[in-house]
ZAMARGU-4260 file (C-alpha; in steps of 0.2 Angstrom, whole numbers, plus 5000, padded with zeros to 4 digits):
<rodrens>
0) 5080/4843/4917 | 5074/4860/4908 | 5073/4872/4922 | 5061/4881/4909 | 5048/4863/4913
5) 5038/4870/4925 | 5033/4886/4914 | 5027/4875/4899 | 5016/4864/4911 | 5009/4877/4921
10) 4991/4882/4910 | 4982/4888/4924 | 4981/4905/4917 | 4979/4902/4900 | 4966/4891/4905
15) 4956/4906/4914 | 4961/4918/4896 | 4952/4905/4886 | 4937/4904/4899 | 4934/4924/4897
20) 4937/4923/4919 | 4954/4931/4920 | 4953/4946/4930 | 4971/4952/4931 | 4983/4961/4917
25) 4967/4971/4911 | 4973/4984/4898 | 4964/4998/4902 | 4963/5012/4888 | 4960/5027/4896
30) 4959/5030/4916 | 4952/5045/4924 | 4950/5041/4941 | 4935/5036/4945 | 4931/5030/4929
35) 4944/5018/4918 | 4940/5012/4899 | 4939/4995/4893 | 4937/4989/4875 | 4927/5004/4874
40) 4915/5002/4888 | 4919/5013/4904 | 4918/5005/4922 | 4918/5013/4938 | 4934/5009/4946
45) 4933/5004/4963 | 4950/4995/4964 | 4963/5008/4963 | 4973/5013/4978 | 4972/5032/4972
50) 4964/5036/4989 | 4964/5054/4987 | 4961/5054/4966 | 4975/5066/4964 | 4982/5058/4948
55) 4969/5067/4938 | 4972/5085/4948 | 4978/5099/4937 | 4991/5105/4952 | 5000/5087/4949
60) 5000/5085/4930 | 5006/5102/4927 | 5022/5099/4939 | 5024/5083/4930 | 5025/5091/4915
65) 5035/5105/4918 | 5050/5092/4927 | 5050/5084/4910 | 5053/5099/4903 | 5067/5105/4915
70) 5075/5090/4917 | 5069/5077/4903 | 5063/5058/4905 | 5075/5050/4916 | 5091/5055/4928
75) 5100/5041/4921 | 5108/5034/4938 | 5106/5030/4955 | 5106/5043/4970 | 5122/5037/4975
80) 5131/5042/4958 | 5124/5056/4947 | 5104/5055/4949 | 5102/5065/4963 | 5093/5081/4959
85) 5088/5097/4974 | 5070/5091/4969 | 5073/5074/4979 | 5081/5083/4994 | 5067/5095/4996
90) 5053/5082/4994 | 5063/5074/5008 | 5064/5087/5016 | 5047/5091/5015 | 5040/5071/5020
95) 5050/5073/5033 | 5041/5086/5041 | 5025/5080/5035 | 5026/5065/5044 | 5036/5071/5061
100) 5052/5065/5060 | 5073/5072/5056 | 5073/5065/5039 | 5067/5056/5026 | 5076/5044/5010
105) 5067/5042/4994 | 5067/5026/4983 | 5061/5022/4966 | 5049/5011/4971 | 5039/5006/4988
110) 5046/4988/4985 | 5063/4995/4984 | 5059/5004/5000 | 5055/4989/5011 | 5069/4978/5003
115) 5082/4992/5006 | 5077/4997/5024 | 5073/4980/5032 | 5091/4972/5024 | 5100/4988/5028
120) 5095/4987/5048 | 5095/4971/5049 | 5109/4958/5047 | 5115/4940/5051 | 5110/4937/5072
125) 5096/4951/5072 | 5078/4947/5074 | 5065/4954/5060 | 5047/4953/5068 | 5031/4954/5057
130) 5014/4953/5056 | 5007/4937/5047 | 4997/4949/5036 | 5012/4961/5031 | 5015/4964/5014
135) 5027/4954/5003 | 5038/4966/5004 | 5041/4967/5021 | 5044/4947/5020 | 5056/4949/5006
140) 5066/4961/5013 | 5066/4951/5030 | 5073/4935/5019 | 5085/4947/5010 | 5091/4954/5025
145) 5098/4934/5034 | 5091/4939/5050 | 5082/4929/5059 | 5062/4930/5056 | 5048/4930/5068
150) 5030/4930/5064 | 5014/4932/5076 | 4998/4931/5071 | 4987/4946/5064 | 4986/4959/5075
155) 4988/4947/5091 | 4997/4955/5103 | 4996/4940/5115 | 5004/4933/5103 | 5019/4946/5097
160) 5021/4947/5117 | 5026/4928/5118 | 5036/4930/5102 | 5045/4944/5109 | 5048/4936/5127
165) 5059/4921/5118 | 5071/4932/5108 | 5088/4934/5120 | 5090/4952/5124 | 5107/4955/5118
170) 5101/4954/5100 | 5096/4969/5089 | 5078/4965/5084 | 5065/4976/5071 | 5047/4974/5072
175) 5037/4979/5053 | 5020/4982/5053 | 5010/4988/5041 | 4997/5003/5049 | 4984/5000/5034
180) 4981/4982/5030 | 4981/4983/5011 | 4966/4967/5008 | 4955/4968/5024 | 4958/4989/5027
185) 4959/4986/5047 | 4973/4995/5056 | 4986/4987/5066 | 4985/4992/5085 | 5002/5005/5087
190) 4999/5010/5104 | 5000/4992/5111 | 5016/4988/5096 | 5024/5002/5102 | 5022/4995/5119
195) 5029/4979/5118 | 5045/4987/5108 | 5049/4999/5122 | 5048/4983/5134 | 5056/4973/5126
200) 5071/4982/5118 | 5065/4981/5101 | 5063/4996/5088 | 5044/4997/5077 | 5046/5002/5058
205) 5027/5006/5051 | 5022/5002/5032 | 5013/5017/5028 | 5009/5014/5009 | 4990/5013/5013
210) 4987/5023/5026 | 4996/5040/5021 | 4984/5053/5014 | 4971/5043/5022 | 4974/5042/5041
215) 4978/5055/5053 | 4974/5069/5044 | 4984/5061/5030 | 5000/5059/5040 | 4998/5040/5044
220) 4995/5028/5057 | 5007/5034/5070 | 4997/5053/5068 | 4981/5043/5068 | 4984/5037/5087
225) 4996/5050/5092 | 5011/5042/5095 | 5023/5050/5079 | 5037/5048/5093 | 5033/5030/5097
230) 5038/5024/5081 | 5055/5022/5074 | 5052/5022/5055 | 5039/5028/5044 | 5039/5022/5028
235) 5026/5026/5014 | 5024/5023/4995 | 5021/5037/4982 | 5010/5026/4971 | 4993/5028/4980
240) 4987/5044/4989 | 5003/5052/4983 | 4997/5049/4964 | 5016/5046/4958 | 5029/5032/4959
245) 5042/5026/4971 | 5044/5026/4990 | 5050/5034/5007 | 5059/5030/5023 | 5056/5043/5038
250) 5066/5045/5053 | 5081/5049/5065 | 5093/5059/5054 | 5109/5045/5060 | 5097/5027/5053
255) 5093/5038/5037 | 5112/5042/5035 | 5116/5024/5035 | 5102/5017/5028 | 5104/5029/5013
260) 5122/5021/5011 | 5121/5007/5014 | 5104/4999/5007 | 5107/4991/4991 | 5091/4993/4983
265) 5094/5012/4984 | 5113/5010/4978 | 5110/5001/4964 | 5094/5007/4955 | 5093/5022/4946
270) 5083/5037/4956 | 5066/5043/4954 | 5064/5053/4938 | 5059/5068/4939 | 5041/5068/4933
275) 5037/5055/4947 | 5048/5066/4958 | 5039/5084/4955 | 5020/5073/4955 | 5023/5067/4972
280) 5029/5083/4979 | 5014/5092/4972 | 5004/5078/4978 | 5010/5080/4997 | 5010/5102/4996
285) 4991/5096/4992 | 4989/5083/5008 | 4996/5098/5017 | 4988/5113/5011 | 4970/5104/5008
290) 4967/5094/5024 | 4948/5092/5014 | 4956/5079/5003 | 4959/5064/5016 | 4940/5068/5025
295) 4930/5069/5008 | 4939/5050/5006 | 4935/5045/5023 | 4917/5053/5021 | 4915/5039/5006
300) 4922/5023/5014 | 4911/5027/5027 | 4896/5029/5015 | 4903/5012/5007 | 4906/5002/5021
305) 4888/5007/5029 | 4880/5002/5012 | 4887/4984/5013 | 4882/4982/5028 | 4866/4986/5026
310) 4864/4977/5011 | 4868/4959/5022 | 4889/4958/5015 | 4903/4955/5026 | 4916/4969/5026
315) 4927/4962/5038 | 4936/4973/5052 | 4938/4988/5038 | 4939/5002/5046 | 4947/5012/5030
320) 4945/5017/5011 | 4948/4998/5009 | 4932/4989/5009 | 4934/4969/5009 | 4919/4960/5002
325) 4923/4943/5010 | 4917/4928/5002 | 4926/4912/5007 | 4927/4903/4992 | 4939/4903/4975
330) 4926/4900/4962 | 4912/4911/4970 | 4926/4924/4971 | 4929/4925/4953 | 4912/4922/4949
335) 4906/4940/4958 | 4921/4949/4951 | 4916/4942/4931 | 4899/4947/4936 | 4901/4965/4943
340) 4913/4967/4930 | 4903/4964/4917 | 4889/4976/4926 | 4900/4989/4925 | 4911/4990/4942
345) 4929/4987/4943 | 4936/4977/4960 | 4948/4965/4963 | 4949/4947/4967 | 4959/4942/4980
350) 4961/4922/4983 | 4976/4909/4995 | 4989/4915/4997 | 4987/4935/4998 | 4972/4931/5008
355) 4971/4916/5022 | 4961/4901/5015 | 4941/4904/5019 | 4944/4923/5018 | 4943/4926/4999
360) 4936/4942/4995 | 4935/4957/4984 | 4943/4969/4987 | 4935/4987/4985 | 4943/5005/4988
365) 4937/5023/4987 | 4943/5038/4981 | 4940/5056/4986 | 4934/5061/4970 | 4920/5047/4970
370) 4904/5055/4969 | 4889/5051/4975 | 4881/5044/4962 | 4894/5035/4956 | 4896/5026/4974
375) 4873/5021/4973 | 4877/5017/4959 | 4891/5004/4964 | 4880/4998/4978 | 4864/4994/4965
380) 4876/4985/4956 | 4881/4974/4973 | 4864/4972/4978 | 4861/4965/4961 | 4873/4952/4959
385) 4876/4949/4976 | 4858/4941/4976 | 4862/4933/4958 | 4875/4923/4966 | 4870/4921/4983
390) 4880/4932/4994 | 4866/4941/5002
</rodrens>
């Protein structure tokens, strides 16, 4: 058998190209933000996770611009050898503080984070416990790690409860959340995680990716309720609020020491380069210096979310700048995107398996730098095609 078989008979895709309904790979020929271009007509984007709209500010692309500069394209290897710079130590140095804890690691990427961490800490005999809803990521790195792997249902904490009461006591064992649930925007409830970790022997690692820059001031979801020295690891990526690319891990000084030498992820990929490097740290002196940032983006989900409402659609538990637009249904699904897409308004649709079956949606998110007109303007567009297809 041709182990290539399965590529040349799967046309699902290339059926949905030649349909004109294919809402993913779009090419985009100029993004500003709020606004992206498409074969010359400009859309208001309202699926981008650039919470805080700071890859547009001029603070960011000059320090960008002046790495390259100083230190060209690339670093040319991995941490570990020859691509470390003394920018990456003080932007560690600096996350680390940002988010309250000893130290911090950076990664290439917030995938490479999660795969790193989770199968560095975690090995053959340990337990891995996660949220149904966590992202693919965490589950990856679980797999990658041979541990052992738990799962309790979404933010049930009868559930992790039961799931933690039937692991032996003699066995190291990691619970991953993520704080910001990346399709639905609620926020998983750290207080009573944190909880059942300290009862049960078990350390609480908390994917940050969505919620930093949005929550707690812009320090996360341990900040949010309080409990910074509750939880054992923070990580975050640099590819949403902090308007970059790549990833961190945040916390006691002796678990960043070994993880740093021992995660493969971080060993054998080349380091961040310096553009995405000097982005991020601008990006996080921003968060810091400019609390405004994270309640101007919180001002408009709220806005957003009371708008749907009020207009008859189901937004879920959001709670966040991430707005579900729940639908239940594939082809309905797709339909509303094409429609809204056409109208003018960039979302995403999210379909099995990202999303459980009968919880299809579209997924919106704000930014910051949203203005008002541009967000009525989004909502007219909703209230139009949502009656065109039925929704409300």
């Amino acid at each position: 058998m041709d182990i290539f078989e399965k590529c040349f008979k799967w046309t699902d895709a290339r059926e949905a190209i030649a349909a004109g309904t294919y809402p993913f790979f779009i090419p985009l020929s100029e993004n500003e933000g709020t606004e992206v271009v498409f074969q010359g007509r400009r859309l208001i984007m309202c699926g981008s996770n650039n919470y805080l709209g700071l890859t547009c500010h001029p603070k960011v692309r000059e320090a960008a611009q002046q790495a390259i500069a100083r230190f060209g394209t690339s670093c040319t290897g991995s941490r570990f050898l020859n691509g470390t710079l003394e920018m990456h130590e003080t932007l560690e140095r600096e996350l680390a503080e940002w988010v309250g804890k000893p130290a911090a690691l950076t990664f290439s990427t917030g995938m490479q984070v999660n795969l790193g961490t989770i199968s560095a800490l975690v090995t053959r005999g340990d337990y891995v416990i996660l949220d149904k809803d966590d992202h693919a990521s965490i589950v990856d790195g679980a797999f990658l790690s041979g541990g052992n792997i738990q799962r309790f249902r979404h933010n049930d904490m009868e559930h992790l409860e039961r799931v933690l009461k039937d692991l032996p006591a003699d066995k190291g064992k990691l619970i991953v959340v993520d704080g910001l649930f990346s399709m639905e925007g609620d926020i998983a409830p750290l207080p009573d995680i944190a909880r059942l970790a300290k009862q049960y022997g078990a350390r609480l690692m908390v994917d940050d990716a969505h919620a930093m820059g949005v929550l707690g001031g812009g320090r996360g979801t341990a900040a949010h309720f309080g409990i910074t020295q509750d939880v054992d690891l923070i990580m975050s990526t640099f590819s949403k609020s902090f308007a970059s690319l790549g990833g961190f891990i945040a916390g006691d000084d002796d678990v960043i020491h070994y993880v740093k030498h021992h995660a493969r992820a971080l060993i054998f990929s080349a380091s961040l380069p310096p553009a995405n490097a000097a982005a991020a740290l601008a990006a996080l002196r921003i968060m810091r210096d400019e609390p405004e940032w994270a309640q101007k983006v919180n001002e408009n989900a709220e806005l957003m979310r009371r708008g749907f409402k009020q207009l008859g659609f189901n937004t879920g538990n959001s709670v966040t700048p991430v707005i579900p637009i729940i639908i239940g249904d594939d082809q309905r699904t797709f339909l509303t995107w094409k429609l809204l897409f056409d109208a003018g308004v960039f979302v995403n649709p999210v379909i099995s398996p990202a999303v459980a079956p009968g919880r299809q949606l579209l997924r919106t998110s704000y930014m910051a730098t949203h203005t008002h007109d541009q967000l009525n303007q989004v909502l007219n567009v909703f209230e139009q095609v949502g009656k065109q297809v039925g929704l409300i």
